[in-house]
C-alpha positions in Angstrom: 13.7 -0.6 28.8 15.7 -2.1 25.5 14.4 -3.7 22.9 16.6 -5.6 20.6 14.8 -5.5 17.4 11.8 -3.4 17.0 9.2 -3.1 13.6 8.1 0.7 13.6 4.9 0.7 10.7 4.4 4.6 9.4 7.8 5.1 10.3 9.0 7.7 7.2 7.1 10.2 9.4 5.7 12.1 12.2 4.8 9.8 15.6 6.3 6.4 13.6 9.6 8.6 12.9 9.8 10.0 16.3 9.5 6.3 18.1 12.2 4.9 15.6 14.5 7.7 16.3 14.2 7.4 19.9 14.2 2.8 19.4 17.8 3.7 17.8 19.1 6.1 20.1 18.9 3.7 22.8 20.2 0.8 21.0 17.4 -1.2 19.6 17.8 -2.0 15.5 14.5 -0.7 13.9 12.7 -2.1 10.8 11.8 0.7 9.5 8.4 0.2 7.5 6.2 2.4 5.5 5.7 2.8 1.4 8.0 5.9 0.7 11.9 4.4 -0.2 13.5 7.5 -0.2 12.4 8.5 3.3 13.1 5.7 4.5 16.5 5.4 3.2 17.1 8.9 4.4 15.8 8.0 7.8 18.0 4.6 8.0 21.4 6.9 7.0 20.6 8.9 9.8 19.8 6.6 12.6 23.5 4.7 11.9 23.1 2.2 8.4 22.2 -1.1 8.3 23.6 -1.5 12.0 21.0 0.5 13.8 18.1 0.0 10.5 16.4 -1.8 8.0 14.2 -0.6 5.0 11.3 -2.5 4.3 9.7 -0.9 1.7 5.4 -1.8 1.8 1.5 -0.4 1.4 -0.1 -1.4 4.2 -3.4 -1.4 2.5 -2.4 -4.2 0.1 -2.9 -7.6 1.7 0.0 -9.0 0.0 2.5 -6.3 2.1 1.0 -6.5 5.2 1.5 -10.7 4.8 5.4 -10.0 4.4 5.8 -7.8 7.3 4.0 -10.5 9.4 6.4 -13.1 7.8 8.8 -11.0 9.5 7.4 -11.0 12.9 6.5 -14.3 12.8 10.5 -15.4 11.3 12.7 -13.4 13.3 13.1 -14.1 16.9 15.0 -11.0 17.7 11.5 -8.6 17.0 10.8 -8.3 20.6 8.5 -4.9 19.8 5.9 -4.3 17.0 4.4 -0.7 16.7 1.5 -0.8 14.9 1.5 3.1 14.1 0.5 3.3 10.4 -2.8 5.4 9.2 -5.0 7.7 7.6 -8.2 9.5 7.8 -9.6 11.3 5.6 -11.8 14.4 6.2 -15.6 14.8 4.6 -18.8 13.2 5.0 -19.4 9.3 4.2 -22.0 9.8 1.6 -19.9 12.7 -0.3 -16.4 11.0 -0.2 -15.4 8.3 -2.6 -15.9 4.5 -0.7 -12.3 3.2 -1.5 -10.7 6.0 0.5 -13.2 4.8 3.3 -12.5 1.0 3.0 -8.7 2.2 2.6 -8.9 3.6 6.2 -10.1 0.5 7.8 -7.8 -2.1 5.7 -4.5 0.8 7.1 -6.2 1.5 10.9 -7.8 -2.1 11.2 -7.0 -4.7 9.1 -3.3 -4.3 9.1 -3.3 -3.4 12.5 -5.0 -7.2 13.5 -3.1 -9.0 11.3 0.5 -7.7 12.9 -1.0 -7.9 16.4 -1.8 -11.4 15.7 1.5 -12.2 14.2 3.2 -10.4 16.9 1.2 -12.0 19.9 1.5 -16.0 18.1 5.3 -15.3 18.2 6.0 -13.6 21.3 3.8 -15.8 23.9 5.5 -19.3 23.2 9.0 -17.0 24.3 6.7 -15.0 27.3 8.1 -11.8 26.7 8.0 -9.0 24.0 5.7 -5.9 23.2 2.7 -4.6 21.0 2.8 -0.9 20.9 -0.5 0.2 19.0 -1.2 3.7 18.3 -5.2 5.0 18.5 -5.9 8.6 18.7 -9.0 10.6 20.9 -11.1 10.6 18.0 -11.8 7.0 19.0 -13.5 7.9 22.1 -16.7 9.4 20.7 -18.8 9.5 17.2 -16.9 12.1 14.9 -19.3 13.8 12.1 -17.2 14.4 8.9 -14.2 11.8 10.0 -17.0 8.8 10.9 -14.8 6.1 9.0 -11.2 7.0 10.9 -13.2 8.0 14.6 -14.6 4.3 14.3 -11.6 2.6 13.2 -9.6 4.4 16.4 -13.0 3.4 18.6 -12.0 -0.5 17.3 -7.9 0.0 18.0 -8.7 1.2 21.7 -11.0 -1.8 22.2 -9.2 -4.4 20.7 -5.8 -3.4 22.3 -6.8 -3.3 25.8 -8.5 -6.9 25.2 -5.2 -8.3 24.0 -3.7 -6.5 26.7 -5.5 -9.0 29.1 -4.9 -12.1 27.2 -1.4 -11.2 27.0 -0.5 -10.4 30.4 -0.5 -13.0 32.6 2.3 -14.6 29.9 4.4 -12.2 29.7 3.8 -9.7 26.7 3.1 -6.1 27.0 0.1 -4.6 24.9 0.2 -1.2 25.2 -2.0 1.4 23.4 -1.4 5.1 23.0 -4.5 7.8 22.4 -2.6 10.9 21.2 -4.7 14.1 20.2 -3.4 16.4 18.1 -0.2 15.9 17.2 1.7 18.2 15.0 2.8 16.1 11.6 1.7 15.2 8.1 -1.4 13.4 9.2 -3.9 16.7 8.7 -2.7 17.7 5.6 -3.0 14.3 4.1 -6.4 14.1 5.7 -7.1 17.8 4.3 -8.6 19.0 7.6 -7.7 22.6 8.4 -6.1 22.8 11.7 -4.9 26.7 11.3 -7.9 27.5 13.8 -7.0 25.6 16.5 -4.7 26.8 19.4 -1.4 26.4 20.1 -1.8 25.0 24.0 -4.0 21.9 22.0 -1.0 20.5 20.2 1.8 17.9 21.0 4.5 17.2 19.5 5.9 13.8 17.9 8.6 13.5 19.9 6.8 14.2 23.1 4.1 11.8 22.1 6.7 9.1 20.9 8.5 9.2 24.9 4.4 8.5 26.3 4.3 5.8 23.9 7.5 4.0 24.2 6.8 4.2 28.5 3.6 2.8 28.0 5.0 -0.3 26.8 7.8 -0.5 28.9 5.7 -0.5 31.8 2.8 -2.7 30.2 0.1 0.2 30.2 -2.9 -0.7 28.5 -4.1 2.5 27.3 -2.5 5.7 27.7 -3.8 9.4 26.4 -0.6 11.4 26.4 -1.3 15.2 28.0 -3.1 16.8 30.7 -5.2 18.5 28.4 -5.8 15.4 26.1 -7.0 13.3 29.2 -9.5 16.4 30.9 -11.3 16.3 27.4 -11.4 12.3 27.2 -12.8 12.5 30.7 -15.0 15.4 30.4 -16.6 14.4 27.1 -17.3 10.5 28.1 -20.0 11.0 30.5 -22.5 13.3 28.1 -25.3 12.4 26.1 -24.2 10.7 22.8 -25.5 13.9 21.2 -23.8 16.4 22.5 -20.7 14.5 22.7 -21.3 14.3 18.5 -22.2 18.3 18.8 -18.7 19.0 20.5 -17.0 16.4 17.8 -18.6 18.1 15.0 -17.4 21.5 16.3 -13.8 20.6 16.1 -14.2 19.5 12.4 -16.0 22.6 11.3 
């Protein structure tokens, strides 16, 4: 499927980059949004100019940017296909890390998240047709010791996706939301977790997670975890006590 014009949120890099670079390659001019200019404008050169990309520089933890890029949604018939892919986490326990970083990750993962949705889903259900693509992560599926404020805002994005999912349907817009696990890009630097323990066979890559995403909302999935792997944990881990499903979180954070 082809989408005429599509906003891609955290697009300077990793799963954001790889969905924009995949939107272009198959015709569809991206608005490429995120808060670093020269990435962006790097990124934009590459995918073909101002024929295949826009730059919209913003920080989508500041109200006042995430109420322009919903001006665009809400202005600019030709956005048929929002990706809501922007976030952050951060790596430490609540009491011991500072409370703006905290309230940071849920204006990013949650607040900027509804407010495009909303945009998006008030513009694209008078036309009945268009596409939310919001990007979750596993963490969301259980308590997480030592990333509490990003596994809960995940927890929220999986929820709230697959109930606009259902309101949307029967009109016409896809609401699609993607769980990726690991994925290998910026994301655990910036969060200063130490991933050089884990094994190779545990990680995706963008790109392969970007192709899950993009078929997701396509074919109007409402929640897909990308990977064999990714899904046996999901399903193996849901059905155990609450504390050892914390235990086995905690474990992967040690």
């Amino acid at each position: 499927m082809t989408w005429t014009k599509a906003i891609v949120t955290g697009a300077s890099s990793g799963i954001g980059e790889a969905i924009a670079r995949r939107l272009a390659a198959d015709g569809t001019h991206v608005v490429l949004v995120a808060r670093t200019k020269d990435r962006l404008d790097s990124l934009a050169g590459e995918l073909g100019g101002t024929e295949r990309a826009t730059v919209h520089v913003a920080d989508l933890g500041e109200p006042r940017d995430v109420a322009e890029v919903a001006q665009l949604i809400d202005t600019d018939p030709e956005i048929d296909l929002v990706v809501n892919n922007a976030g952050f986490g951060a790596t430490g326990p609540v009491a011991g890390s500072e409370l703006d970083g905290q309230l940071g990750q849920i204006d990013v993962n949650v607040r900027c998240l509804v407010q495009l949705s909303h945009a998006a889903a008030q513009a694209m259900a008078p036309r009945g047709s268009g596409a939310i693509l919001n990007v979750s992560s596993v963490a969301g599926y259980s308590a997480t010791p030592n990333s509490a404020v990003y596994a809960a805002t995940k927890a929220f994005v999986t929820s709230f996706s697959q109930s606009l999912h259902s309101e949307l349907k029967a009109g016409g817009v896809h609401v699609a939301c993607i769980a990726p696990g690991f994925t290998r890009t910026e994301f655990q630097d910036r969060a200063d977790y130490d991933a050089s323990k884990l094994p190779d066979f545990l990680w995706q890559t963008a790109d392969e997670v970007a192709e899950i995403a993009l078929d997701a909302a396509a074919k109007n999935k409402a929640l897909v975890v990308p990977g064999a792997l990714n899904k046996m944990l999901v399903g193996s881990v849901k059905p155990l006590p609450s504390a050892l499903q914390r235990r086995i979180a905690a474990a992967f954070g040690d």
